[in-house]
LOTORDO-260414 format. One line per 8 residues: number of its first residue (from 1); their letters; for each residue x, y, z of C-alpha. Coordinates in steps of 0.1 Angstrom, whole numbers, padded with zeros to 4 digits. Layout:
BEGIN
NUM) A) X Y Z  ...
% end
This chain:
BEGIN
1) XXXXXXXX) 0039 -0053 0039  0049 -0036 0005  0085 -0025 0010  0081 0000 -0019  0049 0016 -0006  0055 0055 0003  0043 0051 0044  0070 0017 0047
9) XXXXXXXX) 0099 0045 0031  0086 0073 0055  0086 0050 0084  0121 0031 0078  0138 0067 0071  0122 0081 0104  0130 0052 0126  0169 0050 0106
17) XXXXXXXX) 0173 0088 0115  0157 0086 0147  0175 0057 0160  0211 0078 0147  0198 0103 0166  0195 0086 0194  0222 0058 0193  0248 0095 0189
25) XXXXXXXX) 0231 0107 0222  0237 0080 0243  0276 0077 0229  0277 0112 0239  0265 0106 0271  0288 0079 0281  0313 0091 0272  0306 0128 0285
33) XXXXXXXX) 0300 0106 0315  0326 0089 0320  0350 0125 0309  0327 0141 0340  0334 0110 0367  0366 0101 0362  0376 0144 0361  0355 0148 0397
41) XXXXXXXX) 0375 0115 0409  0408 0130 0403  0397 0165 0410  0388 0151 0450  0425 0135 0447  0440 0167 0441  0424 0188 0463  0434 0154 0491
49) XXXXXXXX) 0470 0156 0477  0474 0191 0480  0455 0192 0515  0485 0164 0524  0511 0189 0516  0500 0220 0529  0490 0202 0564  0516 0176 0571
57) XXXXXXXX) 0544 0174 0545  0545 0210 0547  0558 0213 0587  0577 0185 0582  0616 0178 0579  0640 0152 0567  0644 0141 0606  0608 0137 0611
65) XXXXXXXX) 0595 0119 0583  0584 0090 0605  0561 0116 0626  0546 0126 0590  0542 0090 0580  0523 0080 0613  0502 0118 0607  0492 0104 0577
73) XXXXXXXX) 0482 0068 0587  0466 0086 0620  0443 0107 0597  0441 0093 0563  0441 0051 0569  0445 0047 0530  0444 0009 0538  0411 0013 0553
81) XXXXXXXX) 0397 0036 0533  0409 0020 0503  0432 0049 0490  0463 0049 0478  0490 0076 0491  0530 0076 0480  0547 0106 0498  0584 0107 0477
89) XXXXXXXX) 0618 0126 0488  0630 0146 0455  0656 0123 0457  0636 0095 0445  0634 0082 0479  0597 0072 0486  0590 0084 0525  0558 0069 0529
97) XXXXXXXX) 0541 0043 0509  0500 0027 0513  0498 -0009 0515  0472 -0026 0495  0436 -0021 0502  0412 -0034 0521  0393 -0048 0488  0422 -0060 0469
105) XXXXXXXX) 0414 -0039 0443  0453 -0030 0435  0484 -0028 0446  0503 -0002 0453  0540 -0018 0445  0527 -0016 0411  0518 0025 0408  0547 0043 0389
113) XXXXXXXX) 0556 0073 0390  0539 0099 0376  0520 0130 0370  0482 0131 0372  0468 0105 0352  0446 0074 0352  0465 0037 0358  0453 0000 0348
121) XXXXXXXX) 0465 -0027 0375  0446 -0060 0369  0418 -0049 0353  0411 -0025 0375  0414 0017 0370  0432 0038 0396  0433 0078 0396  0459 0090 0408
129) XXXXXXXX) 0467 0128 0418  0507 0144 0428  0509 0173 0439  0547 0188 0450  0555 0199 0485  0582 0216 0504  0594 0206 0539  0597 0232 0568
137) XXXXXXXX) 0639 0224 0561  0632 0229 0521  0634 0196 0511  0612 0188 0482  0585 0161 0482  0557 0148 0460  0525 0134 0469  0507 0112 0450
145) XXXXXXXX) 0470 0103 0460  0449 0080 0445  0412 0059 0446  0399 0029 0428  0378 0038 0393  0355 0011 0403  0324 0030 0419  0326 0048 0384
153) XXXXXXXX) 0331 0020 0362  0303 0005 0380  0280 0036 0371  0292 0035 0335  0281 -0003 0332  0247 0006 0347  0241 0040 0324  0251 0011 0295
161) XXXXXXXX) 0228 -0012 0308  0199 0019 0305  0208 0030 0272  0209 -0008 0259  0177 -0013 0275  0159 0023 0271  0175 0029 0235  0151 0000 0219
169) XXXXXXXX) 0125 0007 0239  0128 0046 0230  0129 0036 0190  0101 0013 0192  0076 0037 0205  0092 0064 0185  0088 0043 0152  0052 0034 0167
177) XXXXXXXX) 0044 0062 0173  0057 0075 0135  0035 0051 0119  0008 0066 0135  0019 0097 0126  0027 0087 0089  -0007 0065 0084  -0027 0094 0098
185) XXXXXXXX) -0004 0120 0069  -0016 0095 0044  -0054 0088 0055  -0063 0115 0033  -0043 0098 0002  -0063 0071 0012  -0099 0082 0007  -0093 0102 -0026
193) XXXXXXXX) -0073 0069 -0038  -0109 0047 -0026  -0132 0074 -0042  -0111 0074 -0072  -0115 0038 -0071  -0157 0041 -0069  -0155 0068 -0100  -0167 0054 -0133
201) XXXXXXXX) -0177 0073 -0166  -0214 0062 -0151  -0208 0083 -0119  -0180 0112 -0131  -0207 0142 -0117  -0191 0130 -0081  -0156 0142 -0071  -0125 0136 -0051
209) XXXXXXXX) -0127 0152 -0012  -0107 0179 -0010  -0075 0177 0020  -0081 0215 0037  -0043 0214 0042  -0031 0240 0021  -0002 0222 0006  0006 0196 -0022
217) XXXXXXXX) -0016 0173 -0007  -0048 0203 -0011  -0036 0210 -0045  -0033 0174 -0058  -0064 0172 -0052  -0081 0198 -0065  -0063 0192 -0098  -0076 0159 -0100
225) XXXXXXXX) -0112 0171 -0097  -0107 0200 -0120  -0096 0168 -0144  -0125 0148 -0140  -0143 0180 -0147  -0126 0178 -0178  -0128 0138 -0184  -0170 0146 -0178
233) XXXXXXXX) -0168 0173 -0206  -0152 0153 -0230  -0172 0118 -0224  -0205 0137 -0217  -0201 0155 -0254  -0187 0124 -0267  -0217 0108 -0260  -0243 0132 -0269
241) XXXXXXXX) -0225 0130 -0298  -0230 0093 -0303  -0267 0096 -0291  -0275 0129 -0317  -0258 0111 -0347  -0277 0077 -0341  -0307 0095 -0336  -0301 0118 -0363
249) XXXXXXXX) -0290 0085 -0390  -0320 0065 -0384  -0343 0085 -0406  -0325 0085 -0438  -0316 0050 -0432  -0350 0042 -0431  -0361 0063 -0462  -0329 0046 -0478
257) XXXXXXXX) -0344 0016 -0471  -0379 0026 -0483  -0366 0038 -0516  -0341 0007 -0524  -0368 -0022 -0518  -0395 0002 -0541  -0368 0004 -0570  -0362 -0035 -0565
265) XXXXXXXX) -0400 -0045 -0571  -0398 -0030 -0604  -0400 -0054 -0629  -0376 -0037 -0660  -0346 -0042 -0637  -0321 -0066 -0649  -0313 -0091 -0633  -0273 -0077 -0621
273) XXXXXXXX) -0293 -0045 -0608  -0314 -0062 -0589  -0289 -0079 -0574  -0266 -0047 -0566  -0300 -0038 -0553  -0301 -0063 -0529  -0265 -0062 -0515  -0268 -0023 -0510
281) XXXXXXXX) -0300 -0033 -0492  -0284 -0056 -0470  -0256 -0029 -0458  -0283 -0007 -0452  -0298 -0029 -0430  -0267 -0035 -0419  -0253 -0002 -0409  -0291 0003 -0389
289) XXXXXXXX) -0282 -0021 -0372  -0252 -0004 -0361  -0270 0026 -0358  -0300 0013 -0329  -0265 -0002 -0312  -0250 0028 -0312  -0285 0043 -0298  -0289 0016 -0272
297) XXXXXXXX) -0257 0022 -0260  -0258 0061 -0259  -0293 0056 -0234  -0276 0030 -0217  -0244 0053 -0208  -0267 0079 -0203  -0287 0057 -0176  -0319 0049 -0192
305) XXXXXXXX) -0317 0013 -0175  -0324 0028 -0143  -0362 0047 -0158  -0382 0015 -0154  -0371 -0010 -0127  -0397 -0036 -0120  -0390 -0068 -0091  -0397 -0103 -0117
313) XXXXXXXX) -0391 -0134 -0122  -0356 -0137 -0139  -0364 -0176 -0150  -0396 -0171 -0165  -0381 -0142 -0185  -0356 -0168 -0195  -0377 -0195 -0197  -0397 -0171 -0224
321) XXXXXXXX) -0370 -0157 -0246  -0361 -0191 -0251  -0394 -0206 -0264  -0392 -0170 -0288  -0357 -0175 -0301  -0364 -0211 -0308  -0375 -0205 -0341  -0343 -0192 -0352
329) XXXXXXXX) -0327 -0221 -0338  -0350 -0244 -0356  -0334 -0230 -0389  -0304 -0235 -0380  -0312 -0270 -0371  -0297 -0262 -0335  -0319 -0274 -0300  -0321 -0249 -0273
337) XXXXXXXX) -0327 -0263 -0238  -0341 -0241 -0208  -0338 -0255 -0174  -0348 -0224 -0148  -0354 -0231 -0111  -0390 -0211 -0104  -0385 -0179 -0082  -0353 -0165 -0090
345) XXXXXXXX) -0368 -0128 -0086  -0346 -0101 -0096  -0350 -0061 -0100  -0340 -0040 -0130  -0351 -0030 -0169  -0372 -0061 -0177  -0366 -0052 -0213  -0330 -0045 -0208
353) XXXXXXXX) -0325 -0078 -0192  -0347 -0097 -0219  -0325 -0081 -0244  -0290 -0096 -0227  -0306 -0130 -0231  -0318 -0122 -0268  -0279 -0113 -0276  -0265 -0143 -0261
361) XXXXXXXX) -0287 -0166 -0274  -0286 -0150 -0306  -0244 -0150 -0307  -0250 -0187 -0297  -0268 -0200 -0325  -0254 -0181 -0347  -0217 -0196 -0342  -0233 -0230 -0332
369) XXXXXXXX) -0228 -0258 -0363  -0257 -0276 -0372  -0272 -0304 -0352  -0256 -0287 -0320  -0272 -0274 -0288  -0275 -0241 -0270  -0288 -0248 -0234  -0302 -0219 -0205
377) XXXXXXXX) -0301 -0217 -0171  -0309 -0198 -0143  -0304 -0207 -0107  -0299 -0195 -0071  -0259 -0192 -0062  -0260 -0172 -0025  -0273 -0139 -0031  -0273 -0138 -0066
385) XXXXXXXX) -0293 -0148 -0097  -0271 -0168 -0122  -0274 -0170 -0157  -0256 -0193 -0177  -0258 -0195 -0218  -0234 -0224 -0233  -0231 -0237 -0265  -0211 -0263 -0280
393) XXXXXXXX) -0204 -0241 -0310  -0169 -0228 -0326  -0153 -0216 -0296  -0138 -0183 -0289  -0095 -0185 -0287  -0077 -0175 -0254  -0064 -0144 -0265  -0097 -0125 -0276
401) XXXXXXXX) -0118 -0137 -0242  -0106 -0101 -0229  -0119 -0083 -0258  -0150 -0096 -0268  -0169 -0068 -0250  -0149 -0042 -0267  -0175 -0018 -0290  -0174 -0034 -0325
409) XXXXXXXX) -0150 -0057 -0317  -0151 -0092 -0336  -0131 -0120 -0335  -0115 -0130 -0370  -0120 -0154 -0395  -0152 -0173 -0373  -0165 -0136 -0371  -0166 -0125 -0403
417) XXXXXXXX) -0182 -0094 -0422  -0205 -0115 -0436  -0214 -0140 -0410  -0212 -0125 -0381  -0229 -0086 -0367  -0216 -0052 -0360  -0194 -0064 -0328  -0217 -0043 -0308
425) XXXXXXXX) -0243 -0073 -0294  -0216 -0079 -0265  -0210 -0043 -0257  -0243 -0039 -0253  -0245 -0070 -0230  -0218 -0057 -0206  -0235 -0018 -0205  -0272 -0035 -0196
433) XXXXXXXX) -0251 -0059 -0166  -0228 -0029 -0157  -0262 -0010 -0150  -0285 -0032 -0132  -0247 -0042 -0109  -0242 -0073 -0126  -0216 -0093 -0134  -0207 -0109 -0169
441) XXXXXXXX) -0179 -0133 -0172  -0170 -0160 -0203  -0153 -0196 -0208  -0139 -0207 -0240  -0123 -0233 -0255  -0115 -0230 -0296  -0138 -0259 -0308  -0153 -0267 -0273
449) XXXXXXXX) -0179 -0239 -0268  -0184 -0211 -0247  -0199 -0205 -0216  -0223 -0167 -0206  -0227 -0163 -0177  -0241 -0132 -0154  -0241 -0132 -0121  -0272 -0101 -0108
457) XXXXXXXX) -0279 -0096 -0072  -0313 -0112 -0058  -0338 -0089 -0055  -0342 -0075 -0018  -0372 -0092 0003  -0399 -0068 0004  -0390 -0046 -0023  -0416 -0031 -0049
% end
């Protein structure tokens, strides 16, 4: 799980907040609890205290305090009942006193004397209630009644036992059910993020859905689509510019080249001139070759690969190009090799696709030494057609494998103006295999060669 994402932040906020929340409550409610308990305990003490003095104490006198004490055993059994009762003269003299209860739970030697308040004997609570009294002779007493805080202790382990056992449970489904909550908040982040992802400058007409929230979320969106608006603008006029201006070059390019080889076949040209000649011809053939680049590219971007798609045989094509561009590699004194398995049947641009191969043969004997080899191959590998062009040429070093299908760029020193073309072969490569959904990929080594490969999907089994 990514611990930075946005939904694990939500989620561990809303489950740290709601298990506060809920961790405060249940303190609350113990302890509000316990206050409630232990007040309605001593509350039933007083009222027994004051019922004590007002029914027995009350008609008593000095001279029949033992009729009061036997009353009190006769009608109250503290022993029994486990209660503790302390009836005590003003002088200090304690009349009548409980013994200790029936369950043990404390004894009554050990309760001093005091006013309403909660005692600790052995672990064990006891509430205990006075209340004064007057004698039928005046003589002051006080009664002190009292009862065990175990029954409420007991309820205040079990409400602990709840909240310890409810509280987790309560969080977990809460935080469950907040990542559902949160994930759902965010599904809508989620498809603009995967269309986003599917939007290329070959598909920029499409757009982002729009979230029908009316808030950020709504407005993010639509500002991103108003800037792919933009981004199709700019790239749509960049490359009718590209396409107009190629278009628009080849002409005088061609009646440059007209005019330059007429002035070099006539005869009173010096020999210097006709060698200026000749170099000014070769960068005019030069910069047309840029130029139908440039054009290739501008129809390829503009989906021109896509007009004629034919189902054929991708390792006769192969096969083909190879016996073709043999010739050049006879002048170069390098062998190319074609080994194609029969029936690798692919659909796309057939002259698109024979142009990849023409490029990458082409780059391969052109930085390929003398006496080396250039070998071919296509093949079967799962649902795909694979192409593979190595040579055992010059190599290409580590740090330009990324860039060498970058528009016009070339690697340097191997590369050179004058040996090598207008760095737009490759580009021109990757558009093709970009628009039939294919896959280009090379390996290099500085002095070891370099591997072509694309990898195109098969063509579909019954389709024209």
């Amino acid at each position: 799980m990514n611990t930075r994402s946005l939904s694990f932040r939500l989620i561990t906020w809303y489950a740290g907040v709601l298990t506060a929340m809920f961790v405060l409550l249940g303190v609350l409610t113990f302890f509000i609890l316990r206050h409630y308990l232990e007040a309605n305990l001593l509350d039933i003490q007083a009222r027994r205290a004051q019922q004590i003095a007002d029914t027995l104490v009350a008609h008593a006198t000095r001279g029949e305090e033992a009729v009061m004490r036997a009353a009190v055993e006769d009608l109250y059994s503290p022993e029994a009942n486990d209660r503790f009762i302390r009836i005590t003269r003003a002088d200090g003299q304690v009349v009548y006193a409980s013994g200790p209860p029936r369950n043990e739970r404390f004894n009554p030697a050990l309760v001093p004397a005091a006013p309403t308040r909660k005692v600790t004997l052995a672990g064990s609570s006891l509430l205990v209630a006075a209340r004064p009294a007057v004698g039928a002779d005046g003589t002051g007493y006080r009664v002190e009644v009292g009862a065990s805080g175990v029954a409420a202790e007991a309820t205040l382990t079990q409400v602990l036992i709840m909240l310890a056992v409810g509280l987790p449970l309560a969080v977990g489904v809460a935080v469950a059910g907040g990542f559902v909550l949160v994930r759902r908040a965010l599904a809508p982040v989620e498809r603009i993020t995967a269309k986003a992802e599917e939007i290329t400058q070959l598909n920029l007409s499409e757009r982002l859905p729009v979230v029908r929230s009316g808030d950020e979320l709504e407005r993010l969106s639509v500002s991103l689509n108003h800037m792919i608006s933009r981004l199709e603008d700019a790239i749509r006029g960049s490359k009718q510019f590209v396409a107009d201006a190629s278009h628009e070059l080849r002409t005088p390019l061609t009646v440059m080249r007209g005019e330059l080889e007429a002035m070099a076949q006539d005869a009173q040209l010096g020999a210097e001139t006709r060698e200026a000649l000749g170099s000014v011809l070769e960068e005019v053939d030069r910069l047309a070759e840029i130029v139908e680049g440039l054009f290739a590219l501008s129809r390829l971007d503009a989906g021109e690969a896509h007009a004629e798609w034919v189902r054929f045989d991708l390792a006769e094509l192969a096969a083909t190009t190879a016996d073709q561009m043999s010739l050049l590699a006879e002048d170069k004194q390098v062998s190319v090799a074609c080994d194609s398995a029969a029936g690798v049947t692919v659909e796309g641009d057939r002259a698109r696709l024979k142009q990849v191969v023409v490029n990458l043969l082409d780059n391969a004997i052109k930085y390929t030494p003398r006496g080396g080899r250039v070998s071919l191959t296509v093949r079967r590998e799962g649902g795909y057609a694979v192409l593979d062009v190595t040579d055992n040429g010059i190599g290409i070093p580590a740090d330009a494998l990324g860039q060498v299908f970058k528009r016009f760029y070339r690697v340097d020193g191997s590369r050179s103006r004058e040996g090598g073309g207008a760095g737009l072969g490759l580009s021109i490569v990757k558009s093709i295999c970009v628009a039939h959904g294919a896959e280009v990929e090379v390996r290099s080594a500085p002095g070891a060669g370099s591997t072509f490969r694309i990898r195109q999907p098969l063509a579909a089994e019954g389709s024209l």
